[in-house]
N, C-alpha and C positions, 0 to 999 in steps of 0.2 A: 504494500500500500504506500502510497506518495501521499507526504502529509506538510503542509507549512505551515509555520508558526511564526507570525508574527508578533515580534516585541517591542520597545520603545521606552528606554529610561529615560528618566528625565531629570531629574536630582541626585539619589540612590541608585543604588544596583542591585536591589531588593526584587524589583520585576525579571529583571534579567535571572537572574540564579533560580528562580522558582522555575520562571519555563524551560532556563538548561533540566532544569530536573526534570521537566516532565517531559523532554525530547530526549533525556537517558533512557526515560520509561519506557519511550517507541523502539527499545533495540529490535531489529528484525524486519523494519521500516525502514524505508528511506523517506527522510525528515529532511527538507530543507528549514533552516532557521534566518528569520528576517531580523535585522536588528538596526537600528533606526540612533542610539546613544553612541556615547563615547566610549568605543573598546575597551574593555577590562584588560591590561598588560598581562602576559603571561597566562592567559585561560588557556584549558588542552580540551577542543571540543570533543565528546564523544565520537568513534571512527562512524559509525552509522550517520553523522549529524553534517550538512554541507553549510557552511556558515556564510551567508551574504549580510556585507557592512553596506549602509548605505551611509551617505557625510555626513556625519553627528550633528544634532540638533538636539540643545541641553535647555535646560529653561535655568534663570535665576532661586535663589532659595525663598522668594516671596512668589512664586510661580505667577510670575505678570508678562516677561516676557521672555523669548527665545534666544541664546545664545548660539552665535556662529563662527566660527574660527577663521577662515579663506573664504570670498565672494561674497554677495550680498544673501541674504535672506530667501528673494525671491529666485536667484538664479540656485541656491540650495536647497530648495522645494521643487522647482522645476527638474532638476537634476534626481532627485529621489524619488520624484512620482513616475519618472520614464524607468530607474534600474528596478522600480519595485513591480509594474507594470509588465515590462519585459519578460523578469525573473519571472514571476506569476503565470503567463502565458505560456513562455519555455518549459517548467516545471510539470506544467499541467494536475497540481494534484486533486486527489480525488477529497480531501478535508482541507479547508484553511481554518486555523485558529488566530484568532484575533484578543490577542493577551490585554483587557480591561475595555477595550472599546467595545459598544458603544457606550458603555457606562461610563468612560473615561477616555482621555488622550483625543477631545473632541476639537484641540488645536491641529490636529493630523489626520485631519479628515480630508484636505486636499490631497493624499495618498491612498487614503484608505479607500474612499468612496469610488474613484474610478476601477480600479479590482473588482470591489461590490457590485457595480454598475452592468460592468463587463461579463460578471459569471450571467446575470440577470437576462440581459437584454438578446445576452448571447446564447441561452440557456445551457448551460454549461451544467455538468454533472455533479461540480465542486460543491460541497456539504458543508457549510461558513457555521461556526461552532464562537460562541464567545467564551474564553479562559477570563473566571473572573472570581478577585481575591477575597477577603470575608468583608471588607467595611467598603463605604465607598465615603468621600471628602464629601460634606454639605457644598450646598449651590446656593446663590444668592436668589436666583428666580429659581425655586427649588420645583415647581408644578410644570412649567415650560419647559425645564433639562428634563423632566421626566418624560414628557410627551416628545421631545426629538429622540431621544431613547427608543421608546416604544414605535414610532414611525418607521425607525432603522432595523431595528433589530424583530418587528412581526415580518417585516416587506424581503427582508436579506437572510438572516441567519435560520437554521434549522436546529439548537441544541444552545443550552447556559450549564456551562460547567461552573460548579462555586466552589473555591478551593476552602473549603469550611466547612465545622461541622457544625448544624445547627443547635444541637444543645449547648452550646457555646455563645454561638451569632447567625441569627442568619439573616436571608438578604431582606426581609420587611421591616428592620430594624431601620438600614438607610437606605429604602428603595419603597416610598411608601404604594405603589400601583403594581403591585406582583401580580396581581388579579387578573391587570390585563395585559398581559401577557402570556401573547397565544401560542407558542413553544413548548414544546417540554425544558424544564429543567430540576438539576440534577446536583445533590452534592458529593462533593467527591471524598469529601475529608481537608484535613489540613497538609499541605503539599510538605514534605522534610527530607533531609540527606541522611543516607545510610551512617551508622553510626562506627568511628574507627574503633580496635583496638586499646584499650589504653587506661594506665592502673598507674591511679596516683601515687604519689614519692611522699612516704610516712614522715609527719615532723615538720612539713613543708604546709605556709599559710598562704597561698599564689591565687592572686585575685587578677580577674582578667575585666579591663575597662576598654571598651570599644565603642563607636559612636557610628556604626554598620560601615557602608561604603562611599559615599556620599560627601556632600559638601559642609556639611551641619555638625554640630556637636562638639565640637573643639572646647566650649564651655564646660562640658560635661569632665573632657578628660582632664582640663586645666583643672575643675572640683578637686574630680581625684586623689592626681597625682598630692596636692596641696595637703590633703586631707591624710593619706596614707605616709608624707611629710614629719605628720604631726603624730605621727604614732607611736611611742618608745621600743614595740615590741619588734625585735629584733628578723624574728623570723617570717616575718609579715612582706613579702614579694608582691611587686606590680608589674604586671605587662601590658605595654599601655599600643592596641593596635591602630594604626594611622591607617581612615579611609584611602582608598586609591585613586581618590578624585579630590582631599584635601587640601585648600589652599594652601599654601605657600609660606605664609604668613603667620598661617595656624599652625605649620608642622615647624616652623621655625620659633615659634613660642614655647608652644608645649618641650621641646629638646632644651633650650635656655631653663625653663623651671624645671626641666627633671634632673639635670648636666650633676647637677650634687651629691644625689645618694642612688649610692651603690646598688639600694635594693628594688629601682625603677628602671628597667625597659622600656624603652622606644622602638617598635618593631612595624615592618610596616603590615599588608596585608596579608593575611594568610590563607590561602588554601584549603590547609588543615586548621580550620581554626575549630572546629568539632572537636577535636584532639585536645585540644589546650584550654577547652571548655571541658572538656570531662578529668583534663587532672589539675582542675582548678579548684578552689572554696568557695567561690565567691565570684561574681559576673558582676560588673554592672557597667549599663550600657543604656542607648536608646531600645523604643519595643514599636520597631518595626516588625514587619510579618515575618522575617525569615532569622532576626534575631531571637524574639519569643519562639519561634517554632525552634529553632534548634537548644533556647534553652527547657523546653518541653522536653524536647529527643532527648538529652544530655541526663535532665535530673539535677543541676546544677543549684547551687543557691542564687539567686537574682534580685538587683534593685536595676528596678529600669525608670528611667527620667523620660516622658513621651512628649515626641514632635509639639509645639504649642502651636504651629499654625494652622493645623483644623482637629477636627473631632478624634479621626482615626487611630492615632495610635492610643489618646489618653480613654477610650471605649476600650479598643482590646486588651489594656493594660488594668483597666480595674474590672473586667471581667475577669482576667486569671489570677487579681489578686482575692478577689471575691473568693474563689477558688483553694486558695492558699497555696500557690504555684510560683507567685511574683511577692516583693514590696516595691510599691510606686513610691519613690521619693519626688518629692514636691518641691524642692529648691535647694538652688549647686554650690551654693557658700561654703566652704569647706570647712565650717564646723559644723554645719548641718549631716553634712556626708562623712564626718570622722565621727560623729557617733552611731549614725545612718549603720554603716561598715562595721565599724567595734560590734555595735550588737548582731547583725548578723553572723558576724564570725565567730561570738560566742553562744550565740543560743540557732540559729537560723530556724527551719519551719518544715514541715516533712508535707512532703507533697498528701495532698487528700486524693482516698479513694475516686472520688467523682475527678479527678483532673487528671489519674491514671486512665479513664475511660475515653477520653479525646479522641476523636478520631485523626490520627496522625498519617494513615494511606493514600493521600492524596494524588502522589503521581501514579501509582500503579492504578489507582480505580478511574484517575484520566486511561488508562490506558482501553481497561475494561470497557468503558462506557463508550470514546469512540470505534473499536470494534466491535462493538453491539451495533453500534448507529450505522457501518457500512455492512454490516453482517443482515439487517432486516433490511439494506437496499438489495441487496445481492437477491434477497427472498423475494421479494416483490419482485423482481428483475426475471428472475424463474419461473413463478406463478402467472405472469403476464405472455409468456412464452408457450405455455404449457396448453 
């Protein structure tokens, strides 16, 4: 089966690593993957996975407007809606997935829509599938983005994958018109990476502070660091991971306040960072999706500080603390965060049976569900012949 996925970060790199995961899922497929942000240095895509970059297009951290590196704006939209287009028609596959749209990325609709257009008008075989995560960011005309939504996604797509599990969140939380929407949809669970190997070093207090991949957070780890500073106990280690799209600015601050003691790390991004969340005490970081999900996977102890620019992450962060799975700390003054940390490290919080029960299968029941959906065309396909 020929399947593309298209995705599109825009800040983070939070979108991107969920749908690599769920085109790992496709082994046995040939997956082309669209990618629309600014390449992650050093990624080793899956062999089954063909990766097409189109010229990065980043938004600002107040997401108002688009950043472009070489040519203008328009002549870098013009240029990605002809490789995305091309690509599309050469590919031919028989699924596109469209990773948050229409629910989201509704400034990339000048790419998106002619593909959509095109399978339509051309009647093409292609099965348009929406990949979409547990929260969605409120809207200022929240009743109007619901109705372009619904306009798009009854007229084009045939399937809504929710990478969530609803005893958790689900989508009529932030999507108040589920009703009408004349699709099937599906959830799949919460999308996560396989977990490594790896047994912690006894006597060792290794607190791991991250602020995901992304532009944001640098406040978070300057806390930190400051806070863990301030601590007498000897045996108390920080590792402090720098985003891979952090300013410049910010990674040359943070290096100046750590430069002093011995027992802080500046590292940058890691690969394995699964690994060094399981022989860790203590996490704390923002609670994006793919950082809460992997400190689910892990079992780790967690304080997570969520995104203040809209709802998202502070919803699914006092969900799981609701849970007893997370502590939300509420402000990065680093006396706040040195007792924040001290008491974690001394008592922390044993995860509750209900937060063991998550559904954490996400990419694999992606996988399920759209070979179901080409498995009952193939039926019909036969039935009609027959």
């Amino acid at each position: 089966m020929k399947i593309m996925l298209y995705s599109q970060h825009i800040l983070g790199i939070g979108h991107f690593f969920r749908s690599m995961e769920i085109t790992r899922a496709l082994h046995g497929h040939e997956v082309m993957f669209v990618e629309g942000g600014d390449p992650l240095p050093g990624f080793t895509t899956p062999p089954h996975v063909r990766r097409v970059l189109l010229p990065p297009l980043m938004m600002d951290a107040e997401f108002k407007s688009m950043e472009v590196r070489n040519g203008s704006l328009e002549e870098i939209k013009a240029a990605r809606t002809g490789l995305f287009l091309e690509a599309f028609l050469d590919f031919a596959p028989q699924v596109l997935l469209t990773e948050l749209f229409p629910f989201g990325r509704r400034q990339f609709r000048f790419e998106l829509m002619p593909v959509l257009q095109a399978i339509r008008e051309q009647r093409m075989p292609t099965r348009v599938i929406c990949s979409l995560r547990d929260i969605l960011v409120e809207k200022a005309k929240q009743a109007e983005y619901e109705q372009w939504v619904l306009d798009i996604l009854n007229t084009h797509y045939s399937l809504v994958l929710i990478h969530s599990d609803p005893q958790l969140i689900s989508l009529e939380e932030t999507f108040t018109q589920v009703d009408k929407i004349s699709i099937p949809i599906r959830y799949t669970g919460f999308v996560t990476r396989p977990l490594p190997t790896v047994k912690k070093k006894p006597g060792q207090k290794v607190i791991v502070a991250s602020s995901g991949g992304g532009k944001v957070g640098a406040d978070l780890l300057a806390g930190t660091i400051m806070a863990v500073q301030s601590m007498p106990d000897q045996s108390v280690t920080l590792k402090v991971f720098l985003g891979p799209f952090m300013e410049k600015d910010d990674r040359d601050f943070l290096a100046k306040l750590a430069e002093n003691d011995m027992r802080i790390a500046l590292q940058p991004f890691s690969p394995d960072f699964l690994a060094e969340l399981m022989a860790a005490e203590l996490s704390v970081s923002m609670a994006g999706y793919n950082t809460c999900m992997d400190i689910l996977n892990t079992g780790v102890k967690a304080l997570v500080y969520p995104f203040p620019q809209n709802r998202e992450q502070t919803l699914r962060a006092k969900r799981l603390e609701s849970l007893g799975l997370v502590k939300v700390i509420e402000a990065l003054d680093p006396e706040f965060l040195f007792a924040a940390i001290g008491e974690a490290l001394r008592k922390g919080w044993p995860p509750s049976p209900q937060g063991n029960s998550i559904d954490i299968a996400g990419a694999v029941k992606t996988r399920y569900l759209i070979e179901q959906l080409l498995s009952t065309d193939l039926k019909n396909v036969a039935s009609m012949q027959d």
